[in-house]
C-alpha positions as CSV (number, residue, x, y, z in Angstrom):
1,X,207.4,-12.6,-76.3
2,X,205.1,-10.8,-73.7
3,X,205.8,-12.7,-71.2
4,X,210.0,-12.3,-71.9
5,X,209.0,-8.2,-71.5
6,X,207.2,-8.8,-68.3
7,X,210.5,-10.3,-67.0
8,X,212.5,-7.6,-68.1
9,X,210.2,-5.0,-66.8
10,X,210.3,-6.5,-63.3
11,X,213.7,-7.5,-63.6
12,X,214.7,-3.9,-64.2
13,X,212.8,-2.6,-61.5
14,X,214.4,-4.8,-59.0
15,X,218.1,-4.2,-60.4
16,X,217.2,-0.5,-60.0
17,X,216.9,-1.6,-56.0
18,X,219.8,-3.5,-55.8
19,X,221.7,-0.5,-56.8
20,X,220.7,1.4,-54.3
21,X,221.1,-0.8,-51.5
22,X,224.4,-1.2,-52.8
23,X,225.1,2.8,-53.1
24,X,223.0,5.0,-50.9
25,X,224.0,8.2,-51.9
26,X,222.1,7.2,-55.3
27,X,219.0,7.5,-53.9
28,X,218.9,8.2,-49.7
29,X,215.1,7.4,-49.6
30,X,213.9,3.9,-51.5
31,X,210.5,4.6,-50.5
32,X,208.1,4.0,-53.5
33,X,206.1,7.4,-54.4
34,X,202.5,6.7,-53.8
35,X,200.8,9.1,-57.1
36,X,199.2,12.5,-56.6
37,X,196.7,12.8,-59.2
38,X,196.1,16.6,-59.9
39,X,193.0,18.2,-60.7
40,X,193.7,19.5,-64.5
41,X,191.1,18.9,-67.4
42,X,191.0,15.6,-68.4
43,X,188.9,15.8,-71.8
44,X,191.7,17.8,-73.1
45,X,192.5,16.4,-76.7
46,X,195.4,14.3,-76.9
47,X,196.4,14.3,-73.4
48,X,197.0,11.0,-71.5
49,X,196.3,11.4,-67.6
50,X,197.3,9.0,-64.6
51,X,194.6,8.5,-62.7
52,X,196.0,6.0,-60.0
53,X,198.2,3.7,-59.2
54,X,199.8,1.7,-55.8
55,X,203.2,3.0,-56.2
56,X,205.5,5.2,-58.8
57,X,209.5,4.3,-59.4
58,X,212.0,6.1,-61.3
59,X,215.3,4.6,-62.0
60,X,218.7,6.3,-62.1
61,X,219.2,5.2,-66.0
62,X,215.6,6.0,-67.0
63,X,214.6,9.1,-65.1
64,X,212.0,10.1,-67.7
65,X,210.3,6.8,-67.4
66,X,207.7,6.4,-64.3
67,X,207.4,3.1,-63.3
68,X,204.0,2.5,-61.9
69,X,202.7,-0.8,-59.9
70,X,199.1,-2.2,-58.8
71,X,195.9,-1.3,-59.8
72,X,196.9,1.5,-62.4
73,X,195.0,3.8,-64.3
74,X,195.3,5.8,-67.1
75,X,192.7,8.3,-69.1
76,X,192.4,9.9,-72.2
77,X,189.3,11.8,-72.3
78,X,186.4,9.4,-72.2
79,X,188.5,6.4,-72.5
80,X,190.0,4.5,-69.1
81,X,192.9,2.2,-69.3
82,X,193.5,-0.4,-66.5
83,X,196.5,-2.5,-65.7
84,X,198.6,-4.5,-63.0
85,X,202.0,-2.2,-63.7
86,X,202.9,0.0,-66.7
87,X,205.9,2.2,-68.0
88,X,205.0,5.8,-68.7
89,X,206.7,8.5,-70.6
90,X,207.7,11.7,-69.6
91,X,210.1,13.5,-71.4
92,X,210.0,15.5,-74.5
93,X,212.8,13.2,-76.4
94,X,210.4,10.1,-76.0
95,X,207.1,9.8,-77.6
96,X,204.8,12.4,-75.3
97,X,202.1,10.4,-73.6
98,X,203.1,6.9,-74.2
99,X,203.2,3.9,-72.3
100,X,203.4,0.0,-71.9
101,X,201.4,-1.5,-69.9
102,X,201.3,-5.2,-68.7
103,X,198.9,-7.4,-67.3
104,X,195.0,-7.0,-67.0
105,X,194.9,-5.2,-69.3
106,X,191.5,-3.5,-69.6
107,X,190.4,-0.7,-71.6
108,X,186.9,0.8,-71.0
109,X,184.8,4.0,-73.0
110,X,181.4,4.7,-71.5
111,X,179.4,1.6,-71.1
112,X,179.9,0.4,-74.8
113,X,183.2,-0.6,-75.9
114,X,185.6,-2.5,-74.2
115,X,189.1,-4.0,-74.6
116,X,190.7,-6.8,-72.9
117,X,194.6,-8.2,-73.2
118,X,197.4,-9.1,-71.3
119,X,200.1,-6.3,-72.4
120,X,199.8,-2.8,-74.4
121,X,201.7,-0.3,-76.3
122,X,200.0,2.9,-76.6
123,X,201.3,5.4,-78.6
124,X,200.3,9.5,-78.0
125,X,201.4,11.2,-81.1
126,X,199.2,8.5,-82.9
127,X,196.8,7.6,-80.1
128,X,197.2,4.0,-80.9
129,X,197.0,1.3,-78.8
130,X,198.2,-2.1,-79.6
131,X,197.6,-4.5,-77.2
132,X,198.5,-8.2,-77.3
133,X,197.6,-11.6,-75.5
134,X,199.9,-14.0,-73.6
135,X,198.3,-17.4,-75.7
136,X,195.1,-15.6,-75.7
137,X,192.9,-13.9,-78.0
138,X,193.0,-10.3,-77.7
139,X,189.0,-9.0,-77.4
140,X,187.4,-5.7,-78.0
141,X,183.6,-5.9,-77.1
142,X,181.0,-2.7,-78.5
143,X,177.8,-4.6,-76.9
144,X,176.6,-7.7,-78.7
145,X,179.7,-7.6,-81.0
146,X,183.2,-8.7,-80.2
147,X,186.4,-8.3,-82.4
148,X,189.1,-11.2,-81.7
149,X,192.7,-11.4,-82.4
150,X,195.8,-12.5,-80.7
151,X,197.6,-8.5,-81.6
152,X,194.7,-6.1,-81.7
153,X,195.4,-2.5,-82.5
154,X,192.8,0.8,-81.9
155,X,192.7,4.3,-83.2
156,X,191.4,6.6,-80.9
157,X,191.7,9.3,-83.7
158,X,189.3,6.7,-86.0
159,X,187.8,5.3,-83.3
160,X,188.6,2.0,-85.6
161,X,190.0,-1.7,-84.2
162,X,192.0,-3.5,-86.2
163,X,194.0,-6.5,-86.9
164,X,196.6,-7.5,-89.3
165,X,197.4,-11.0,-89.1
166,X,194.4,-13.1,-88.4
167,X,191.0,-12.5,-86.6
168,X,187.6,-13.0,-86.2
169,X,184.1,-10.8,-85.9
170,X,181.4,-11.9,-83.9
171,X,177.5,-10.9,-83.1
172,X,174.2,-12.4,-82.7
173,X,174.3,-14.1,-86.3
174,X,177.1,-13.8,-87.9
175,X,180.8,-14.9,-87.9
176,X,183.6,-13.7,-90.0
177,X,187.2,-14.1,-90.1
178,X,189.9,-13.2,-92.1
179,X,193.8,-12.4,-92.1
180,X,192.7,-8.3,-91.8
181,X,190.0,-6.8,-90.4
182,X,188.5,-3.4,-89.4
183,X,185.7,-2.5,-87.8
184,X,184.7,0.9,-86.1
185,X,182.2,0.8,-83.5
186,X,180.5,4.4,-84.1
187,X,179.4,3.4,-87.8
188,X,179.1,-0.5,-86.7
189,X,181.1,-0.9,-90.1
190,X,183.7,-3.4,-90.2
191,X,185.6,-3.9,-93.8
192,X,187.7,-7.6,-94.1
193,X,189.9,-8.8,-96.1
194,X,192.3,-11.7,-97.3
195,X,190.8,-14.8,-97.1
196,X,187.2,-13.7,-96.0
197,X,184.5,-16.0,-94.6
198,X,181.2,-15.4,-93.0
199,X,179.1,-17.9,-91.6
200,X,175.6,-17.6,-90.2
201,X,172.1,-18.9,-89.4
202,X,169.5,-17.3,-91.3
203,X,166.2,-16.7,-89.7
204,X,164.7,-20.3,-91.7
205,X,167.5,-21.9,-89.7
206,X,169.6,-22.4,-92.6
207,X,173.6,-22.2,-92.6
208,X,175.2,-20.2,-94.6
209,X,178.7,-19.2,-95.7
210,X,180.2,-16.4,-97.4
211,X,184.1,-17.0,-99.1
212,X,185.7,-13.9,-100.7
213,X,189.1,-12.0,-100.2
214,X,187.3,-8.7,-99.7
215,X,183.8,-7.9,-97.7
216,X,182.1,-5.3,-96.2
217,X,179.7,-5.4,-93.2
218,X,177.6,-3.3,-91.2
219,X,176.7,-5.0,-87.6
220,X,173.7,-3.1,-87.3
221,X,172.1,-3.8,-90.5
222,X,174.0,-6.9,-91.2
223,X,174.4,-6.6,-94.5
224,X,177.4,-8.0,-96.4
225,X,178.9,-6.1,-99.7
226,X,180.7,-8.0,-102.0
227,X,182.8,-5.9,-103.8
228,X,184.7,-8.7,-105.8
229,X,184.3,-12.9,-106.4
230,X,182.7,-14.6,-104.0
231,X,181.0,-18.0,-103.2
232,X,177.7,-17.7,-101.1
233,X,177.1,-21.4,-100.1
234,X,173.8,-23.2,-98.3
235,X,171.6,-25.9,-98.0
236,X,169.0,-23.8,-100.3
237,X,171.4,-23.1,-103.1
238,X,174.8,-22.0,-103.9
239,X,175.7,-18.2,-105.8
240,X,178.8,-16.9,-107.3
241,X,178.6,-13.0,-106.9
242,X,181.0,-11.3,-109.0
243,X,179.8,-8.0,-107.4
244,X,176.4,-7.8,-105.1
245,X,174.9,-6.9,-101.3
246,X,174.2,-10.1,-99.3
247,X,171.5,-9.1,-96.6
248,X,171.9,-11.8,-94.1
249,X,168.5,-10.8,-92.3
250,X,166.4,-11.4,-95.1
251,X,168.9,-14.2,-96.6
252,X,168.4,-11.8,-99.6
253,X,171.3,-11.6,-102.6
254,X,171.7,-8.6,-104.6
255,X,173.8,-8.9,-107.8
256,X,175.2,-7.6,-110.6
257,X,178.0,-8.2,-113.4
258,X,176.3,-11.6,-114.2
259,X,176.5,-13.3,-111.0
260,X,175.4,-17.1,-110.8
261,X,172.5,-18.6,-108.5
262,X,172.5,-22.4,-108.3
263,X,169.8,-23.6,-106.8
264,X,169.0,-27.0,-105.1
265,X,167.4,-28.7,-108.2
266,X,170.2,-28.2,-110.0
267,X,169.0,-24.9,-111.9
268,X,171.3,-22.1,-112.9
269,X,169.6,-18.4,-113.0
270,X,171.7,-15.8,-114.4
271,X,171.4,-12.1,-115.9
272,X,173.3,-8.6,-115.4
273,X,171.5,-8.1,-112.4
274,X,170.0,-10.5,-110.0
275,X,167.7,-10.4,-106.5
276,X,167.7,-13.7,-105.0
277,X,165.1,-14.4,-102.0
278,X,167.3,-17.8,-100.7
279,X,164.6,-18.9,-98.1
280,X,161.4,-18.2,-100.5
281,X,163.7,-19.6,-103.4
282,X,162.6,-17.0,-105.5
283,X,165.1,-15.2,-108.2
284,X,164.6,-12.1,-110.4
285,X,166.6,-11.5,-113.5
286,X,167.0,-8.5,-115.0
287,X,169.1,-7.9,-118.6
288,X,170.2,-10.7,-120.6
289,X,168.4,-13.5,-118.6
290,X,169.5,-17.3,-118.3
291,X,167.6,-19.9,-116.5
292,X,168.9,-23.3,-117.2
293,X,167.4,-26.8,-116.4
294,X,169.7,-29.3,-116.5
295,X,167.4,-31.8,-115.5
296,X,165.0,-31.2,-118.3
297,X,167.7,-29.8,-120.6
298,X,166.1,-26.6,-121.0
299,X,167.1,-23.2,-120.9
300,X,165.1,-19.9,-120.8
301,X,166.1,-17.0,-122.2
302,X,164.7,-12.9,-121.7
303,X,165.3,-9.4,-121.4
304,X,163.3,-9.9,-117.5
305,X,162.4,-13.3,-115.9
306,X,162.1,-15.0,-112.9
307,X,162.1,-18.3,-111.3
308,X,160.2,-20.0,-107.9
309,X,162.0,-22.7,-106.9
310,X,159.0,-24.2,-104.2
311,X,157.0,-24.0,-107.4
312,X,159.2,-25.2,-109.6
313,X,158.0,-22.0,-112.3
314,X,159.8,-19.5,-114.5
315,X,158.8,-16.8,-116.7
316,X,160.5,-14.5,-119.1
317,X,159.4,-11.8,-121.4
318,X,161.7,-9.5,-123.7
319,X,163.2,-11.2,-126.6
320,X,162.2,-14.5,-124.8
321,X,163.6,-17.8,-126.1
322,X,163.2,-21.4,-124.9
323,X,165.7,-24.0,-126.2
324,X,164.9,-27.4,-125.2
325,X,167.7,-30.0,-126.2
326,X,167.0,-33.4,-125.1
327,X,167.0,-34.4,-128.4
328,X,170.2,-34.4,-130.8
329,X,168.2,-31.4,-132.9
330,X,167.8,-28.2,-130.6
331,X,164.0,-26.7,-130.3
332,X,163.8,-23.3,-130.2
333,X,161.0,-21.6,-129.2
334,X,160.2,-17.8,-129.2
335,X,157.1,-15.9,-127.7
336,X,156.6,-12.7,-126.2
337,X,156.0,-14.1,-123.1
338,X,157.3,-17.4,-121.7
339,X,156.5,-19.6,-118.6
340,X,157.2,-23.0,-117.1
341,X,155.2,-24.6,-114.3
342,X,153.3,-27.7,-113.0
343,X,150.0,-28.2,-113.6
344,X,147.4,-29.3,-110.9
345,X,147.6,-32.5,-112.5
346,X,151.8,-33.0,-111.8
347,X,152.2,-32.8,-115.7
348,X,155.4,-29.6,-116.5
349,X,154.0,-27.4,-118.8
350,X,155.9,-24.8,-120.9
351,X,153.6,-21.9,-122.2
352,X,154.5,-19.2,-124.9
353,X,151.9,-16.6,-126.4
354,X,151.6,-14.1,-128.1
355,X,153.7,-13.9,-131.3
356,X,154.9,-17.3,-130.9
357,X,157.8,-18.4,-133.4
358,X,160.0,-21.7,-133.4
359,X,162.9,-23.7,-135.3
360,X,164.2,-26.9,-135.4
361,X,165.7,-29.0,-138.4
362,X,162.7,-30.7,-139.5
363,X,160.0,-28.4,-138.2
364,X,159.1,-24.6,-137.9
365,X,156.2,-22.8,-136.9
366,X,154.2,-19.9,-135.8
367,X,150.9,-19.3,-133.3
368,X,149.8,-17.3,-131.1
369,X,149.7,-19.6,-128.0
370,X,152.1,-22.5,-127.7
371,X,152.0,-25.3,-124.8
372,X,154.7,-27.5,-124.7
373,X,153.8,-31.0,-122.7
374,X,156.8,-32.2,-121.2
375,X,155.6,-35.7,-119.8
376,X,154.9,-36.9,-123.3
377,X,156.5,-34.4,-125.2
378,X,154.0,-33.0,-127.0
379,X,153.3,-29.5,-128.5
380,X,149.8,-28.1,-128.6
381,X,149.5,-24.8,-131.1
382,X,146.7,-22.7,-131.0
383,X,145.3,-19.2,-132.9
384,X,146.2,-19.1,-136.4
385,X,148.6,-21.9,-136.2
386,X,151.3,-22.7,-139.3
387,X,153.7,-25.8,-139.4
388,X,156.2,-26.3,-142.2
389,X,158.2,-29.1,-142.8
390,X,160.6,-29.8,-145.8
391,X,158.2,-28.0,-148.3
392,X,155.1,-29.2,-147.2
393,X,153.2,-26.2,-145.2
394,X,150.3,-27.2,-142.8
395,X,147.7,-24.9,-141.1
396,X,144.1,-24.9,-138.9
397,X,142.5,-24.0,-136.8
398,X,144.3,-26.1,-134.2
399,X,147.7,-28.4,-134.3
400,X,149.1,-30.7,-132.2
401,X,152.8,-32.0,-132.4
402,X,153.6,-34.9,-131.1
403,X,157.2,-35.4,-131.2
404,X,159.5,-39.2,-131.0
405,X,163.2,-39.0,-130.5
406,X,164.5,-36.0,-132.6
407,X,162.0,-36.0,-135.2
408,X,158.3,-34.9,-135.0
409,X,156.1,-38.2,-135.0
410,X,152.8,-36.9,-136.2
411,X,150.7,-33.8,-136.1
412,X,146.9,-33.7,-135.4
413,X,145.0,-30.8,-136.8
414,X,141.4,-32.1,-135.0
415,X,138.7,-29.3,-136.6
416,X,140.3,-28.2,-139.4
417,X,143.6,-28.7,-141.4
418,X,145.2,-27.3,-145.3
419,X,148.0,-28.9,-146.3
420,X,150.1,-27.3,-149.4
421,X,152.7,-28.2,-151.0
422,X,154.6,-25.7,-153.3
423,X,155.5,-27.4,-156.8
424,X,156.9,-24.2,-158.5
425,X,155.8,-20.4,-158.3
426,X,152.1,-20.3,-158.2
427,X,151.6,-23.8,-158.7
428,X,150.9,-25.9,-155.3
429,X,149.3,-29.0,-154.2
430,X,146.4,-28.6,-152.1
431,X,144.4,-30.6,-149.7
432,X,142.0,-29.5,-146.7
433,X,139.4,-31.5,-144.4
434,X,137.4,-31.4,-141.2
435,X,140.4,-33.5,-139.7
436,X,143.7,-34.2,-141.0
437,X,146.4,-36.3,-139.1
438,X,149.7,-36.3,-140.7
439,X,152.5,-38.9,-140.3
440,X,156.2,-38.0,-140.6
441,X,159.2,-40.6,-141.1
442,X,162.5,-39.7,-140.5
443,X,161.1,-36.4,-140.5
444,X,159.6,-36.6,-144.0
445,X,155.8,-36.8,-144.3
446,X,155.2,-40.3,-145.0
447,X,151.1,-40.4,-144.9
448,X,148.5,-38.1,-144.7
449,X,144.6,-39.2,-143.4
450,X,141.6,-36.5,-144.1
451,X,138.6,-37.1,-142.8
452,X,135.4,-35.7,-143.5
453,X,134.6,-32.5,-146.3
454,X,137.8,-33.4,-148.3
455,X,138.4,-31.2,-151.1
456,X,141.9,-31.7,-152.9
457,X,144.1,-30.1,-155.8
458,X,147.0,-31.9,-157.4
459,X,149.1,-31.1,-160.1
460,X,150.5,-35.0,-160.8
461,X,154.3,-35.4,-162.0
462,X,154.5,-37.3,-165.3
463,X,157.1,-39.8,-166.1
464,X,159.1,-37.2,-168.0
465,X,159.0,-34.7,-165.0
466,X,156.7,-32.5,-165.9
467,X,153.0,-31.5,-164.9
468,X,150.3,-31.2,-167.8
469,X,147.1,-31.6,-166.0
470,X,145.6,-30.3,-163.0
471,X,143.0,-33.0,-160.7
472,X,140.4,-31.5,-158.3
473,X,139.0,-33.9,-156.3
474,X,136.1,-33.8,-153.1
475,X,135.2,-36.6,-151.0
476,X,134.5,-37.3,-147.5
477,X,137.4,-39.7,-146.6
478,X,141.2,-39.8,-147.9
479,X,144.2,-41.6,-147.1
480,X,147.4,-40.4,-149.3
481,X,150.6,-42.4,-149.1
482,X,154.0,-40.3,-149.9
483,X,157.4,-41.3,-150.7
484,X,159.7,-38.2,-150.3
485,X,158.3,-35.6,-152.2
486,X,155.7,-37.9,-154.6
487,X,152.3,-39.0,-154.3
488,X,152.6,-42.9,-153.8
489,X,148.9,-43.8,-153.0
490,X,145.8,-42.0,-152.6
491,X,142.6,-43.9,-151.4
492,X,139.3,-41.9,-151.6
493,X,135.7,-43.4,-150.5
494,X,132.1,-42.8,-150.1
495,X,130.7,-39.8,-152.6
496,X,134.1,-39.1,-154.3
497,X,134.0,-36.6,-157.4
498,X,136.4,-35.0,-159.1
499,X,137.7,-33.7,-162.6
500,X,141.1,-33.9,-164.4
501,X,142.0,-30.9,-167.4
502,X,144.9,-30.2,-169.2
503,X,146.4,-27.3,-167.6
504,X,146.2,-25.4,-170.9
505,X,142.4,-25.5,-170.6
506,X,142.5,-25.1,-167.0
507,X,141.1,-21.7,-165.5
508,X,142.6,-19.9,-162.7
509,X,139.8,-20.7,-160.1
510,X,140.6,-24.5,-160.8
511,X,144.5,-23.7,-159.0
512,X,143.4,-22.6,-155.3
513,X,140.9,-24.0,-153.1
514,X,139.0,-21.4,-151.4
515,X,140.8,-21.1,-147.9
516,X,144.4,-20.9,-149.3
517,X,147.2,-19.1,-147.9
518,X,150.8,-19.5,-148.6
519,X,152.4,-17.9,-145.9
520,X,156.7,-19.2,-146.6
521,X,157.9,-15.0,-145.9
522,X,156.9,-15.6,-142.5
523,X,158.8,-19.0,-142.5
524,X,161.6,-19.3,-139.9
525,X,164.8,-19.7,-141.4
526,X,166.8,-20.4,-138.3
527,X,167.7,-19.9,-134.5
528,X,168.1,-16.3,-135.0
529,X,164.8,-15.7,-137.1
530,X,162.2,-16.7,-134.5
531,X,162.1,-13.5,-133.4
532,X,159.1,-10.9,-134.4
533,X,160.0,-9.1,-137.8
């Protein structure tokens, strides 16, 4: 299309000769006017000033229209427009100060912006220029970035480039395209929009690219804001911002409205607002924090948290939760503070303290420190530690867990254990050693082994149902057998003593051993209910 104006343009200009050869009274001198360029002011605002040019035409049908040849140029205030030949306008019924200009086209303001094309409109009452390229992008250059388009169009009133159907914005580390664009060199912003990308090196070396309908960058800073959706994608992770600031400097991701991080091992991090560190592969959550690890099947839950991805650690605090689900039953862990890592040794480790609470089907609990093994899938309870399962209630000193499958497997109390079991109000079996190791079965205790200063109380079910008689029993050794929630077996050996009485006759002191507690109020009753009363 330019080039079909270019042959017009000349074409004209050569009729407009023929003409007069043809009729000299039209013109009697066809001498081209070489330009005088006058003296006036030439910041004044809005005025568009011929500064040179080879030769000036007017033609008998356009006498308001100066035809200007070689090496022209035009200026409007600080700005200087070059070209081979252009078409200016004079009079007061076209638009004041406009022109076309074709070929070389070359605009220039100070030693800072430039523009380059192959044919220009420029329009005065809007001082606008639009210039286009001849199978050629259209360039506009403010020192180390350049704007790209094949129709480029300029405010001199905004002092703003712009394209509207397809483009590209380059400088020393970044890329972006996108069907429109803006971008105004004075403020270095640029604003894109309609099928946005951004791609870039970060200063690890990494590649990364930005996909979003709407983003706004500052060259000088080069910092991306992403106002709506958008994919951020590299080799250290992928993130889906629903709103954030991408700082392509520091490879550094600021988000909110729960934006998504993915990260390379497969981890999700969310929260309602998020700073992720790509290079370092560190992420900060804050409000409603998700971390989930697929791999492991476990997800971490808090008010704050974070998660280092070259140490593979997270922690969480604020109504912190752990769910681990690996197995068909879901663990659920509370404590006031929660962290993940590997230990020195390569083992995963999860920690929880203080306050510690946790659920599952089979098994609940409280502590004040909790370490969960994940290697052999083990749980090691410390400070005042409680375990209950089906009505059986266990406590020590210290407790292990070691779990099989879905169910726990057995649980080792090593320097103290009390085992009670409730039968009705104010009436509970009672046992308590130096050890005690119990076995579960389809997550019903199935044995029970004390060892060493064994001291038991049991209220035995008669045939008929009831209890009549209350045994208490010391000994250094015991091994109890259980089938659901009876008494099968019970071997005692070496200095066993005990006594049996009628519980009519029985006194009050013969019911509790000394160190009982039955603590079922601070029992969790579910998910919801490991969490501090």
């Amino acid at each position: 299309m330019r080039h079909l104006l270019k042959f017009i343009f000349l074409a004209a200009t050569l009729a407009a000769f023929m003409v007069e050869a043809r009729n000299p009274l039209l013109t009697p001198d066809r001498t081209p006017i070489r330009p005088q360029v006058g003296d006036a002011d030439r910041h004044q605002p809005n005025r568009l000033y011929l500064e040179r040019a080879d030769s000036l035409m007017v033609t008998p049908w356009e006498r308001d229209v100066q035809i200007l040849l070689g090496n022209v140029v035009f200026r409007k205030e600080d700005m200087f427009m070059y070209c081979d030949s252009a078409r200016f306008y004079t009079s007061p019924e076209l638009p004041a100060d406009s022109m076309e200009a074709f070929g070389n086209i070359r605009m220039e303001q100070g030693d800072t912006l430039f523009l380059y094309g192959d044919y220009m409109e420029y329009s005065g009452s809007q001082e606008l220029v639009t210039v286009y390229g001849e199978g050629r992008d259209v360039r506009l250059i403010n020192r180390d970035v350049t704007l790209t388009a094949p129709i480029l169009h300029y405010s001199q009133l905004m002092q703003l480039g712009y394209y509207l159907n397809g483009g590209k914005l380059t400088d020393p580390q970044n890329e972006l395209t996108s069907l429109e664009g803006e971008y105004a060199p004075p403020t270095k912003e640029a604003n894109f929009y309609n099928h946005v990308r951004l791609t870039g090196r970060t200063n690890a070396g990494d590649t990364v690219r930005i996909f979003t309908d709407t983003l706004l960058y500052n060259t000088d800073t080069r910092i991306a804001d992403l106002p709506v959706f958008a994919r951020i994608i590299g080799k250290d992770g992928d993130i889906d911002s629903r709103l954030g600031v991408y700082d392509s400097n520091l490879d550094l991701a600021t988000l909110l409205n729960r934006s998504l991080v993915h990260t390379k091992r497969g981890n999700t991090l969310t929260g309602d607002s998020l700073i992720y560190d790509r290079s370092a592969g560190f992420g900060e959550a804050f409000g409603n924090m998700v971390l989930t690890d697929s791999a492991r099947q476990m997800t971490l839950e808090g008010d704050y948290g974070f998660y280092n991805e070259l140490t593979d650690s997270a922690f969480c605090t604020g109504h912190a939760r752990a769910l681990e689900y690996s197995k068909p039953d879901t663990f659920y862990i509370h404590g006031d503070t929660l962290r993940t890592f590997v230990d020195p040794d390569s083992v995963r480790l999860m920690v929880a303290n203080p306050n510690v609470r946790f659920w599952r089907v089979d098994l609940q609990g409280l502590c004040d420190s909790l370490t969960y093994v994940d290697t052999d899938t083990t749980v090691r309870m410390d400070y005042d530690p409680v375990v209950w399962n089906e009505n059986y209630q266990v406590f020590g000193n210290r407790i292990i867990l070691f779990m099989n499958d879905s169910t726990v497997e057995r649980a080792w109390l090593p320097d103290f254990g009390f085992l009670a079991d409730e039968i009705e109000h104010g009436y509970y079996n009672q046992l308590s050693g130096k050890e005690m190791i119990a076995y579960f079965a389809d997550g019903e205790l199935s044995r029970l082994d004390v060892n060493g200063s064994v001291q038991a109380i049991m209220l035995p079910q008669e045939d008929d149902s009831t209890y009549n008689k209350i045994a208490n029993i010391e000994s250094s050794f015991m091994i109890s057998e259980f089938e659901g929630r009876d008494i099968k077996r019970v071997k005692l050996w070496d200095e066993t003593s005990g006594t049996v009485t009628p519980l009519y006759l029985a006194k009050r002191s013969l019911f509790l051993l000394p160190k009982f507690k039955w603590l079922e109020s601070e029992r969790p009753t579910g998910p919801e209910d490991i969490f501090p009363r």
